[in-house]
N, C-alpha and C positions, 0 to 999 in steps of 0.2 A: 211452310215447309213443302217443298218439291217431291212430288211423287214418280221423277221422272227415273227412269231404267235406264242408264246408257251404260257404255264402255265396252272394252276390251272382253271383260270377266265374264259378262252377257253372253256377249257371242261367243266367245267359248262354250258355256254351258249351257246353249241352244243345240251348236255343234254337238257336242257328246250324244245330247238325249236325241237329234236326230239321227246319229251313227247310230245308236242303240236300235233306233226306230226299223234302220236299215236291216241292217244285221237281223234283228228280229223279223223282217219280213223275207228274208234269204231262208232263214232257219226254218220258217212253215211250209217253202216249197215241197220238203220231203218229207213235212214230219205225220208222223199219223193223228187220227183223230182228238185225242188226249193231251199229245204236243199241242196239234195247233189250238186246243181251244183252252191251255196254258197259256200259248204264244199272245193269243189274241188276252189276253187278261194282260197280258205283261205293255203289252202297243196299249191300252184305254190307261194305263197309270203313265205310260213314259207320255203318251198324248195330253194327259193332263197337265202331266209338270209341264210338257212346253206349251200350252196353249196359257196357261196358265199365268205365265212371264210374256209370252208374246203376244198374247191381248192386251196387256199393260203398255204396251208400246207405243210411241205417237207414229204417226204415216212415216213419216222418215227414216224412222229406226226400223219398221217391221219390213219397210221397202229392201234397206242393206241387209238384213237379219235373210231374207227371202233369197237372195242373190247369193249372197255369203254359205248358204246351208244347202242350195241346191244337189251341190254334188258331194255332200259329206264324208259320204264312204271311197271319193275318188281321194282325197285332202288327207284320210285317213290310213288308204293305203300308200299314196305319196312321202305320208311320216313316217312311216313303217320302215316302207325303202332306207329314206334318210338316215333309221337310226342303227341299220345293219350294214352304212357305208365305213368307209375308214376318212377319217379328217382332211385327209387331202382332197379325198372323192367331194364331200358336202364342198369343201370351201370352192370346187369347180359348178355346183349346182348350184350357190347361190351367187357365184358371178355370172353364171346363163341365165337366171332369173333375173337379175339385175339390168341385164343385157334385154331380156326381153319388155321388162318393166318401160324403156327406153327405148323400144319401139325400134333395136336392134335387131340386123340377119344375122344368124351365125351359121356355120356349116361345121360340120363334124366329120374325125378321120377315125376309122374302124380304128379299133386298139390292133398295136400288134403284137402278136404271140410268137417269138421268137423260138 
């Protein structure tokens, strides 16, 4: 029987608990003593859950897992955005994604407000 971790599901819930990770390290910039030494109790449990899955991982998965998580909280504002667009909006962001995927230039014209 195979011990091996892969897919999608994974790096999903890598992502999350490093967003949390972020997040949680945003939140101790301000917070006072008491917070942060909450904050820090809460990053040694989220650290665990991910170390915990991504030690299990052979070289190649922890390699994309490392790339893919880098800018968590950039992926996670970026969904944000996407999901307070209106449907016509998304379906223009993922043909410029598409476009860029394909190593495409695109130029863009200011909207106009008529």
């Amino acid at each position: 029987m195979s011990t091996a971790i892969k897919g999608f599901e994974i790096n999903a819930y890598l992502h999350a608990i490093n967003c949390a990770r972020q997040y949680v390290e945003l939140a101790k910039i301000d917070a006072g003593t008491n917070a942060k030494r909450l904050f820090n109790s809460h990053l040694a449990k989220l650290n665990f859950l991910y170390n915990d899955v991504y030690f299990n991982l052979d070289e190649e998965a922890k390699a994309a897992i490392k790339k893919d998580t880098e800018d968590s909280i950039v992926l996670d504002s970026i969904h944000e955005m996407l999901v307070t667009m209106e449907p016509e909006e998304r379906l223009l962001v993922e043909d410029f994604t598409k476009g860029v995927k394909r190593g495409e230039i695109m130029e863009f014209e200011p909207k106009q407000n008529y």
